[in-house]
N, C-alpha and C positions, 0 to 999 in steps of 0.2 A: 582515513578515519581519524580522528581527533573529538575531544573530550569538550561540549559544549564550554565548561566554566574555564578549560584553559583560553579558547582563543575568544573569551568578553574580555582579553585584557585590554588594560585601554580604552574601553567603552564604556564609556557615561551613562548609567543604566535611570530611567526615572522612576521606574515600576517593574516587578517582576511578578509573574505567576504561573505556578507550575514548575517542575523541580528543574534544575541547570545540571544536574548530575547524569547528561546524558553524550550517546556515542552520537557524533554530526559526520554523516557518510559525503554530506557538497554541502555548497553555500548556491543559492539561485536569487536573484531579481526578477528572473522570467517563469512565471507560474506554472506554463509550458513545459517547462522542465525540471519541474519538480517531479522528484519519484520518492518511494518510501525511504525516510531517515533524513530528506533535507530538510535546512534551513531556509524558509522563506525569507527573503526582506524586503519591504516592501519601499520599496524608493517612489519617490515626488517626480517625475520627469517634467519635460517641459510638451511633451506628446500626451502619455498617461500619466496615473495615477495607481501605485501598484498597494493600494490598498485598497484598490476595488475589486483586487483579485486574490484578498486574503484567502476567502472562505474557495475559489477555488484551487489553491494550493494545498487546504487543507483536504479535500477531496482526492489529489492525488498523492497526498501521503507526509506532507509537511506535517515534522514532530515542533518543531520552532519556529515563530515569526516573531519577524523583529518589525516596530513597527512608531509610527511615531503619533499615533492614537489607537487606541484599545478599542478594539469592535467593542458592538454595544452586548452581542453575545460571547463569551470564552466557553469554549469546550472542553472538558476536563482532562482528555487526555492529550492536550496541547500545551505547549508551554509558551506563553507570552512574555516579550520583554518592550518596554516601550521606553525611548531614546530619543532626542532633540532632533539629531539626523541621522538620518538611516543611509543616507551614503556616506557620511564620516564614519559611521558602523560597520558598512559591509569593509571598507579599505581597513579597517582594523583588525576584522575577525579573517578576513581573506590573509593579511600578512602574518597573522598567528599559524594561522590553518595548514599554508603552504609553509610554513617551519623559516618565515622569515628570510627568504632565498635574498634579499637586498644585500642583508647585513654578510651576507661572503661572498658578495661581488665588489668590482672596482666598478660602480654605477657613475655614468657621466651624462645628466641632461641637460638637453642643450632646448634653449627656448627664444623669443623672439618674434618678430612676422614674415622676414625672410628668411632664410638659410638656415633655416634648422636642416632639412634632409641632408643635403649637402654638406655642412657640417660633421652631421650623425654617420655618415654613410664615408667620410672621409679619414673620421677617426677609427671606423672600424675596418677598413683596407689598410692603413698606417698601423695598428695596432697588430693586425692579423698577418703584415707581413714584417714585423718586426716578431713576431714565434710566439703569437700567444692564440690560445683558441677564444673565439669575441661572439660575442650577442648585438645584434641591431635591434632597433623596436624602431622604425620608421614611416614614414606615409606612404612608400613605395612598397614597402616589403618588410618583413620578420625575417631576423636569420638565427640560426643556432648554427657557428661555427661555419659549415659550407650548405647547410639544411635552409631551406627558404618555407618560412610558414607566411601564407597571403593575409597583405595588413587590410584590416577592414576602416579603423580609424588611425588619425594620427599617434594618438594615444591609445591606447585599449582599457577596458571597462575597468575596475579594480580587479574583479576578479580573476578576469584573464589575463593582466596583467603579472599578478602575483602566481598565478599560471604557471604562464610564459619565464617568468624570470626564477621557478622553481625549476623548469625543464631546464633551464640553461647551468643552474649549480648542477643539476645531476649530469649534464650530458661534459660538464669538466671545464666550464669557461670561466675566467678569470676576468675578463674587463666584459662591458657591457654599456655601448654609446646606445642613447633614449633622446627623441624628439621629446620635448614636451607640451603639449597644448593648452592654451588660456583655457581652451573649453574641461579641461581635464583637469586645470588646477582647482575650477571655479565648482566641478561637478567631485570634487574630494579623490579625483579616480590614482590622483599619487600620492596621496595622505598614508603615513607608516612606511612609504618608502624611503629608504637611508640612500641619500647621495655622498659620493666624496668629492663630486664638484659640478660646476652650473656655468655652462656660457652663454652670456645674452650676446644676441647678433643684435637687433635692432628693433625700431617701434615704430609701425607707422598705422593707417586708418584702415582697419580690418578686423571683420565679425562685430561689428556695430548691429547689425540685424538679433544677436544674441546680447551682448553686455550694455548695450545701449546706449551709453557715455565713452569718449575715448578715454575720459580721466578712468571708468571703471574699467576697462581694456587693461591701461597700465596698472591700476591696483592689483589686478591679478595677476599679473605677471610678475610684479614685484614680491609678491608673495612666496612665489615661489624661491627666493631667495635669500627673502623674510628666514624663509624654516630651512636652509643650512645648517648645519653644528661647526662648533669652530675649526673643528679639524679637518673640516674641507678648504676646498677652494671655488672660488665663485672670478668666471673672467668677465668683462665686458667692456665693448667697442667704446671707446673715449673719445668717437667720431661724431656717435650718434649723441645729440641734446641729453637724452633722458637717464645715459651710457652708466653717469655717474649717481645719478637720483637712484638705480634701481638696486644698488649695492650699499646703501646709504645707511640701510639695517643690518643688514645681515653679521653676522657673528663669524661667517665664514674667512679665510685671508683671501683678500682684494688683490685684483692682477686687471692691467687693462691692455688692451692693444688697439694700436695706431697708425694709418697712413697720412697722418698730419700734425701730429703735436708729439712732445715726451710720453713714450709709456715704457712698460716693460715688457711689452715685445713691437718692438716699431717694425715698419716696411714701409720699401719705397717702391713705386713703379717704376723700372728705366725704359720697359718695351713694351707695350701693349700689342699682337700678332694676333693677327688669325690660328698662325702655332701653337702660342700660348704667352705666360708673362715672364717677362725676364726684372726681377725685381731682389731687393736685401731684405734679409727677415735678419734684423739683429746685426745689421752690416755685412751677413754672409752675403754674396750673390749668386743667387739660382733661376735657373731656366723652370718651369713649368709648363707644364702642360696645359692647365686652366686656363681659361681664357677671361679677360674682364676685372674690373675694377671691382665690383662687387667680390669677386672670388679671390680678389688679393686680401680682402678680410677674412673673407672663410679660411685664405690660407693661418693667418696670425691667427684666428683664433684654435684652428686646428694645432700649429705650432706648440701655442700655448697651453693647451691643456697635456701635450705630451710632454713639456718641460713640466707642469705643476703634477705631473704624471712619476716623473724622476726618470724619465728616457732623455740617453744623449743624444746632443743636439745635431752635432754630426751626421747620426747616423738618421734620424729622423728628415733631415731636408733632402739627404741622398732617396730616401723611399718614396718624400712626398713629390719631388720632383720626377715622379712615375705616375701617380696618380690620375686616374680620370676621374671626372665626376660622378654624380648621379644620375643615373636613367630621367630623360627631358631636363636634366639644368642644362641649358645652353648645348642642345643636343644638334651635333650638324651634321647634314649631308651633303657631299657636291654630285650634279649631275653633269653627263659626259658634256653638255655646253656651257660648264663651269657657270650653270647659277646655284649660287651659294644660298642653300635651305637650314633653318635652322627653328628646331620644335624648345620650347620654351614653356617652363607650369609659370610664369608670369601673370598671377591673375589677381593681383593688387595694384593699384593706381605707381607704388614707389617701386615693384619689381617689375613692372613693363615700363616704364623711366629707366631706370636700371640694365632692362635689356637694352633699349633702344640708343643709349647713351654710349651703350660700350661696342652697338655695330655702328655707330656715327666714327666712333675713334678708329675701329677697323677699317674704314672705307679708305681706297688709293686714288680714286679718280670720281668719275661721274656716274657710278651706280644707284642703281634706284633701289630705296629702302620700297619693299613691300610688305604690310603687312597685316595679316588676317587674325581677327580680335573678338573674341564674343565676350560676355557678364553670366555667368551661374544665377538660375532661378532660385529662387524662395532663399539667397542671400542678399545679403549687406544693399542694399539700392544708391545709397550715397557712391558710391564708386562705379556706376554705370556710365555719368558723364564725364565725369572726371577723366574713368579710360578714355573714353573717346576722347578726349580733346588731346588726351599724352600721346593715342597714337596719331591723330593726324596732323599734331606737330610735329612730331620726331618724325616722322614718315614720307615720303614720296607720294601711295598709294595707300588708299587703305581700305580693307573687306569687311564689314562688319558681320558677322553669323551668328550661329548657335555656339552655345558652350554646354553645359547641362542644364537645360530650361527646368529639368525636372518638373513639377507642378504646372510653371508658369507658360505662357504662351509666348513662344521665341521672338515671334515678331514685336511684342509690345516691349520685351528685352531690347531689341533694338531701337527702337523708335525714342526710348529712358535713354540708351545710349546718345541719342545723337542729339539732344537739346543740349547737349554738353560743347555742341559746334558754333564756330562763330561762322561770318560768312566765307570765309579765305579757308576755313578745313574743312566749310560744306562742299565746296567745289574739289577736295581730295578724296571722298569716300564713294563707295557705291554697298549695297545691302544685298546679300545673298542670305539667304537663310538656310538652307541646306547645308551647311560645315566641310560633306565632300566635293559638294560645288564648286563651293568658297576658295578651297585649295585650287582646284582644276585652276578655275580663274585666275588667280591668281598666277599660276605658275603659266597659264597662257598668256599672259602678260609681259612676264619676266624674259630679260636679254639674258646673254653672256653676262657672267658676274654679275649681276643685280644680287641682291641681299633680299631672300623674302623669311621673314618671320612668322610662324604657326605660333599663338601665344594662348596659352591659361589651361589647356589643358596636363600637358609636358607627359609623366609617364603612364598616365592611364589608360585604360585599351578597352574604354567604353562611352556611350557616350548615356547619361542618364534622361529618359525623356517621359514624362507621365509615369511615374515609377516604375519605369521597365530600364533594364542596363541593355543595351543595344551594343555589339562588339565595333571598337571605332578606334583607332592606333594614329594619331594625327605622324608620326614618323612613316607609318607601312603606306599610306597614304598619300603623301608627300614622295617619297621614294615611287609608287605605280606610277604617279601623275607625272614625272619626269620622265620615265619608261613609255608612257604614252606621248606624250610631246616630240618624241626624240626617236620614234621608229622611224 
């Protein structure tokens, strides 16, 4: 419960009507869940329109809406306020309401188009096993300490956001690693949240189906680092082009890392294994368990934020050098005829390059890269031939299937995919549509050590098809299919 006129702080009010002198028992966006004593607010989506569900809100008991036009009727015993934007709004009154849980954590978002989970999910086992109790906010999962709450988006809404990161001060955590989403910066859902620092991993062509320019891609994401306060710190890859543009504002102190030029935290690759990297962070040299050239950045930037963190370094590379990844980054299995399976969330033209480039360096002889590739429905279409052509260069073989067609019709997903071939990788693919199929085949395919890659799903354990979630684990899967080949 909190006092409506405390948590307008912040909020740019245009018009008011009806007294603010009142008790606010929630805050809701979903009319649904409106019960007596909430506040409605009625957000612009890119689905609906939640001020066509004023006057039902106000039916179930909504004392306040916030709204960014004034129905043409006002009810007297309702209170109206109307504001520019009403998700700038809710992320203000949400971080008042929830008592501000940002400002007494050690918040660290990490943002980017690849390796944020990975990332986020590295700095909170590093963090967790150097003695401190840690919060994830991730695409994989929520954590409070060892508690796992199921993530629904990359980022979560403001409200549950601000939630989520008030459960975490009360339940006694001290740091707190956050994926952050372009879709999340762009929809205000981390507006009033206070960071003490920000790692950009990298930028490349993805959610174009939403921001619709890649210049408007980076603007967003730039933003987010835009609104640092100086007393943070903001790191970013000095690898990537854009590494230096996107710290270019920010008020934050600048830190980069590097496995090619001077930064302040260099690495170098000496091994790349199947075991993992044997490489120097800062000239130390340590063995890892990560595998790939992508993850020797995740390692630097992980590194990095625990030095801009104030943990010694020492002790830091002895922890990281334990570490596994994230559930589907670069997730592998061997079966008893030693072919090497590996499930991968590579569902970007630069992170299936990426995989594919780092089981090409893995390979010792004449193994056949195989691998099974779908494209997500009612996403980004520009990277449907694009995949296709990365994997049937990089590739030996290649599957093309379903991924979450959602809405769309899988086969015409495939078919966008493969205009992206020329004649030399028409003659590498063949088209399964069925995803459990796809594997079978696949791994019917496959010798001894052959290298077959599951890509773009990695850890999720569905598969989405005409908005229904169908339970679907490309690892549980890949692991049967081995079992069955090998009775």
């Amino acid at each position: 419960m909190a006092k409506l006129q405390d948590i307008l702080y912040n909020v740019r009010l245009k018009a008011v009507t009806g007294i603010t002198n009142l008790d606010v028992k929630d805050i809701q966006t979903d009319s649904r869940k409106v019960t007596s004593g909430s506040v409605f607010v009625a957000i612009t989506g890119t689905v609906s329109n939640g001020h066509d569900f004023i006057d039902a809100a106000i039916g179930k008991g909504a004392s306040v809406i916030i709204c960014e036009v004034m129905p043409n009727v006002l009810k007297d015993e309702v209170t109206y306020l109307q504001v520019n934007d009403t998700a700038e709004a809710v992320a203000n009154m949400a971080h008042h309401f929830y008592n501000e849980p940002s400002t007494k954590l050690k918040l660290v978002g990490v943002t980017g188009t690849n390796g944020k989970t990975t990332i986020a999910t590295l700095l909170y086992k590093l963090f967790t096993k150097l003695g401190y109790k840690c919060g994830l906010i991730s695409t994989v999962q929520n954590q409070i300490g060892n508690t796992i709450v199921p993530a629904t988006h990359t980022t979560p809404d403001a409200i549950s956001l601000q939630s989520l990161l008030h459960d975490m001060v009360e339940a006694g955590c001290s740091h707190v690693f956050m994926e952050v989403s372009s879709h999340a910066i762009h929809q205000h859902r981390t507006t009033a949240v206070e960071f003490v620092g920000g790692i950009f991993t990298n930028i490349t062509h993805d959610h174009l189906d939403y921001h619709k320019t890649f210049d408007e891609y980076i603007r967003v994401k730039k933003k987010f680092f835009d609104g640092l306060p100086s007393a943070a710190f903001a790191i970013s890859n000095l690898d990537d082009k854009r590494g230096q543009v996107m710290l270019q504002n920010t008020a934050a102190k600048k830190h980069f890392y590097s496995l090619h030029t001077v930064a302040d935290f260099k690495g170098k690759i000496l091994e790349n294994l199947l075991t993992g990297l044997i490489m120097t962070v800062n000239d130390k040299e340590v063995h890892f368990r990560l595998i790939g050239e992508f993850n020797a950045y995740n390692i630097l930037a992980v590194y990095g934020a625990a030095m801009c963190l104030g943990e010694n370094s020492e002790e830091v590379l002895t922890i990281m050098s334990l570490l596994t990844s994230a559930e589907g980054r670069f997730d592998y299995v061997v079966s008893d005829s030693k072919i090497i399976g590996i499930v991968d969330y590579a569902h970007t033209p630069d992170a299936l390059e990426n995989v594919l480039h780092t089981i090409k360096k893995l390979r010792q002889g004449n193994e056949q890269v195989i691998t099974v590739v779908g494209c997500g429905g009612d996403r980004d279409k520009t990277k449907r031939p694009e995949m296709a052509e990365i994997a049937c260069e990089l590739s030996d073989r290649v599957i093309f299937t379903s991924d979450n067609p959602r809405s769309e019709d899988p086969v015409e997903i495939i078919k966008e995919m493969e205009q992206g071939l020329g004649s030399a990788a028409k003659r590498k693919f063949m088209s399964v549509t069925d995803r459990k199929d796809a594997i079978k085949m696949a791994v019917s395919m496959a010798k001894p050590f052959d290298i077959l890659l599951v890509a773009g799903k990695g850890h999720e354990k569905y598969q989405e098809i005409k908005g229904v979630k169908h339970p679907f684990d490309d690892k549980a899967v890949l692991k049967e299919m081995f079992e069955l080949f090998e009775k």
